[in-house]
C-alpha positions in Angstrom: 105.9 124.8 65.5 107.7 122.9 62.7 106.1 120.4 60.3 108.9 118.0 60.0 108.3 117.3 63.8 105.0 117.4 64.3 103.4 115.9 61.2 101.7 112.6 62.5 99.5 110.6 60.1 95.4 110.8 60.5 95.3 106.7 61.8 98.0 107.2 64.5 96.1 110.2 65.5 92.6 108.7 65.7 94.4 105.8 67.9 95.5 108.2 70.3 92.6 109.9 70.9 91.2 106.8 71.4 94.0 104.8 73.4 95.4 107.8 75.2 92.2 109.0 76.2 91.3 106.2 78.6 91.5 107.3 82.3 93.4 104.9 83.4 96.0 102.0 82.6 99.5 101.1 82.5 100.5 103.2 79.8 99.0 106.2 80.9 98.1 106.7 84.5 95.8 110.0 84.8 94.5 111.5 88.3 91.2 111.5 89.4 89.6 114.9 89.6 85.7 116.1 89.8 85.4 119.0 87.5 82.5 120.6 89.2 82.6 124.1 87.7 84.5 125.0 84.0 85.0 127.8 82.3 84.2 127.8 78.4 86.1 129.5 76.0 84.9 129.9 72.4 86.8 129.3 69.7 86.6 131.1 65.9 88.2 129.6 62.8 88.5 132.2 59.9 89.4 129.7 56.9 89.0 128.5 53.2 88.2 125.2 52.0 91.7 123.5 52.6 90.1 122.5 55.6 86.7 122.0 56.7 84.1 121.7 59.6 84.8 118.4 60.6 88.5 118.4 60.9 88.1 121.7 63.0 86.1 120.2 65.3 88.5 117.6 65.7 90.7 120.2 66.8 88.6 121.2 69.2 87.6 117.6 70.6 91.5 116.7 71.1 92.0 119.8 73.0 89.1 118.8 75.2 90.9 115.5 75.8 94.0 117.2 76.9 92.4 119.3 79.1 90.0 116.8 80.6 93.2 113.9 81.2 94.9 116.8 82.8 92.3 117.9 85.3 91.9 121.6 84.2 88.6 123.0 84.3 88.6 124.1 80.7 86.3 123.6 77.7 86.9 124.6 74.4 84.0 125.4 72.1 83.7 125.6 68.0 81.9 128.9 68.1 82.1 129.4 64.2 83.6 128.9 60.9 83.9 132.2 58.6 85.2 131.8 54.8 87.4 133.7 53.8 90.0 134.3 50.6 93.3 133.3 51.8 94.9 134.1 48.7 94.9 137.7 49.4 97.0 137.3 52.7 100.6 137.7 52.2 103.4 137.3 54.1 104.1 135.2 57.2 104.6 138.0 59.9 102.0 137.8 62.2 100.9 141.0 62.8 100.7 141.6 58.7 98.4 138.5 58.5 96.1 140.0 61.3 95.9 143.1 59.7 94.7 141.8 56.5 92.3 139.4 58.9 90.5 142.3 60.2 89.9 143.7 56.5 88.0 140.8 55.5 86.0 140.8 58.6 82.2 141.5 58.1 80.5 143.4 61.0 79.5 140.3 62.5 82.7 138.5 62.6 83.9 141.7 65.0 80.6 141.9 67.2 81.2 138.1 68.0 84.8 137.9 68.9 83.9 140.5 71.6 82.7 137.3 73.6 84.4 137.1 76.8 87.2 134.5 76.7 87.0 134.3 73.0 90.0 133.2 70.8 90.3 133.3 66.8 92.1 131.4 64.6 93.3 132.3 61.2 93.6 128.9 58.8 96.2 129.3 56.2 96.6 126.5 53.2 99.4 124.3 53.7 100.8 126.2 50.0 101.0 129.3 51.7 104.5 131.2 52.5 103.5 130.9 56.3 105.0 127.6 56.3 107.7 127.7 54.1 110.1 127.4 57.0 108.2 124.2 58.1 105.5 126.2 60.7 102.5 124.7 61.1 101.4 127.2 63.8 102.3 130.1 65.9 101.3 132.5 68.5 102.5 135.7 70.0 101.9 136.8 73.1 103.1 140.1 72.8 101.0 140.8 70.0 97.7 139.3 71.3 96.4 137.0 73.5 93.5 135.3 71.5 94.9 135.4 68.3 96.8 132.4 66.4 97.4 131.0 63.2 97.5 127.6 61.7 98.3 125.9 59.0 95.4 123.6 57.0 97.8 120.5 57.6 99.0 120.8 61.3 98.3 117.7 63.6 95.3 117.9 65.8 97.6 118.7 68.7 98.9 122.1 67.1 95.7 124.0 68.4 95.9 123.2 71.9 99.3 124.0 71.8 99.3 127.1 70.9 96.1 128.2 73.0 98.8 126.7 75.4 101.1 129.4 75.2 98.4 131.9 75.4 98.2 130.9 78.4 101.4 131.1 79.5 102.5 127.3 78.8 105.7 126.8 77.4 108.3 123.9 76.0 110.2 121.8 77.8 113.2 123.3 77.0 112.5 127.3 77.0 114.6 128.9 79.5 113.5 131.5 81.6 116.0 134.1 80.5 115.0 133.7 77.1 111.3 134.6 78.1 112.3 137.6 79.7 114.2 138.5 76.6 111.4 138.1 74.3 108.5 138.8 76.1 107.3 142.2 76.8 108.6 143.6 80.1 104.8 143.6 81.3 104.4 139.7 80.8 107.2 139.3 83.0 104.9 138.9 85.8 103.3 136.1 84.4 106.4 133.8 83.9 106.4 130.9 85.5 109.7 129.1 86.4 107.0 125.4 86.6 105.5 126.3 83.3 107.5 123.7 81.0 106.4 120.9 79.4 107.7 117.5 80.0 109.4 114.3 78.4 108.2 110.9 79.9 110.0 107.9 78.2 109.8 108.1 74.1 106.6 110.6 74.8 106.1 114.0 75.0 103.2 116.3 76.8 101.2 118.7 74.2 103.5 121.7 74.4 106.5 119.7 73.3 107.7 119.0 70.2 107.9 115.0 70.9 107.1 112.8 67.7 104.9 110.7 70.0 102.5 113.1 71.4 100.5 112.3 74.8 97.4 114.4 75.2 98.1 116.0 78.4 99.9 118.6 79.5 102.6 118.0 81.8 102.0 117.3 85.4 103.9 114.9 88.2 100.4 113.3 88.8 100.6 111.6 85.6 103.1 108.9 84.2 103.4 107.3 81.3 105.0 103.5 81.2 105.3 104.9 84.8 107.8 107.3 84.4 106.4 110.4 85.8 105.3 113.2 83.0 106.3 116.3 85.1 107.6 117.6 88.1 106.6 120.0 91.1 109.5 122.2 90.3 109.8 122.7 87.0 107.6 120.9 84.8 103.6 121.3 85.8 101.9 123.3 83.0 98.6 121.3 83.9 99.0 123.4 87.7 99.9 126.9 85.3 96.6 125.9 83.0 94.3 125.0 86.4 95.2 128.6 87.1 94.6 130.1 84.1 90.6 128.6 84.1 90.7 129.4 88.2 91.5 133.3 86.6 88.5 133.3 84.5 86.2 132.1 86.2 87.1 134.7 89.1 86.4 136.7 86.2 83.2 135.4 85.3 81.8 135.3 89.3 83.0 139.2 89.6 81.3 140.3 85.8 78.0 138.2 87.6 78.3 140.5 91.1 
């Protein structure tokens, strides 16, 4: 994702979360929905002390409130927070940075990101060469699908987001011959031509790259100023991410058998 989009300053951010996260109203009209069963999925920040606890778990709580406002039965959980020295990691390919992850791993760093449904998240400085081109996160499908890096600056939104695209989400504008020219002939299957995010109005749902972020992924059930923030057709990544938690906790209820 690219900083000079998605930078938003700490006050509008703290409104939204507040304003945006109402149930109802006329700015933003969210179904009703009964989450009666949800599936959790830890979360591990590897980091240094450009960032700390607090602001992680804010991370954590806005993807909550984009899951919750969009009726998937999803939790996010901080499961840890491991220091690290970022100034040994070099580079901005992601594969190079995992490598160089994994070496500074302690034995119990690896024995708890074997928990099912796990995801980890490197934490670079905003000083370091990852962003130089203006990223402020990224994840890559074909390499992994728990793994994702951020930068110490992104917007609360940028975590969500990405865990959005590990689960097959994608933009609003990503074409689906572009998908099946990057992705990995065995994703194919899971390309989805309803998978897009969506822009309602002057807004845009969490896996766009809208200025004015709503937290929510797209979804025809919710409108914003009442102009509808998805579509059956082509825009319902709240129906792709509904069946990504209805995936794991199949999962879950077969492991339990």
């Amino acid at each position: 994702m690219n900083k000079s989009v998605l930078v938003v300053g700490s006050i509008v951010v703290v409104a939204s979360l507040f304003y945006f996260g109402k149930r109802s109203g006329e700015e933003l009209s969210l179904p009703e929905c009964e989450l009666t069963k949800v599936a959790e999925t830890p979360v591990f920040f590897f980091t240094d002390d450009s960032i700390d606890e607090h602001r992680l778990q804010e991370y954590i709580d806005y993807s909550n409130l984009v899951l919750s406002n969009s009726c998937v039965p999803l939790k996010r959980t901080l499961a840890g927070v491991s220091n690290i020295d970022t100034g040994e990691f070099k580079g901005n390919e992601v594969g190079k940075l995992h490598q160089q992850l994994l070496k500074q791993m302690t034995p119990n760093d690896h024995e708890k990101l074997k928990q099912t449904d796990s995801y980890y998240v490197l934490v670079l400085p905003s000083s370091h060469e990852f962003t130089e081109d203006g990223t402020v996160g990224t994840a890559h499908v074909n390499f992994s699908r728990r793994f994702l890096i951020l930068s110490s600056d992104s917007d609360v939104h940028v975590l969500e987001h990405e865990l959005g695209h590990l689960a097959w989400a994608w933009h609003n504008d990503t074409p689906d011959y572009w998908l099946k020219g990057g992705l990995l002939p065995e994703f194919h299957k899971h390309i989805r031509s309803y998978a897009r995010g969506a822009l309602c109005g002057d807004a845009g749902t969490v896996m766009t790259y809208a200025e004015n972020q709503l937290p929510i992924y797209s979804s025809p059930d919710i409108k914003y100023y009442d102009k509808a923030c998805g579509n059956e057709k082509s825009a319902n990544n709240a129906r792709l991410m509904r069946e990504f938690a209805a995936s794991l906790l199949s999962a879950e209820d077969d492991f339990k058998e």
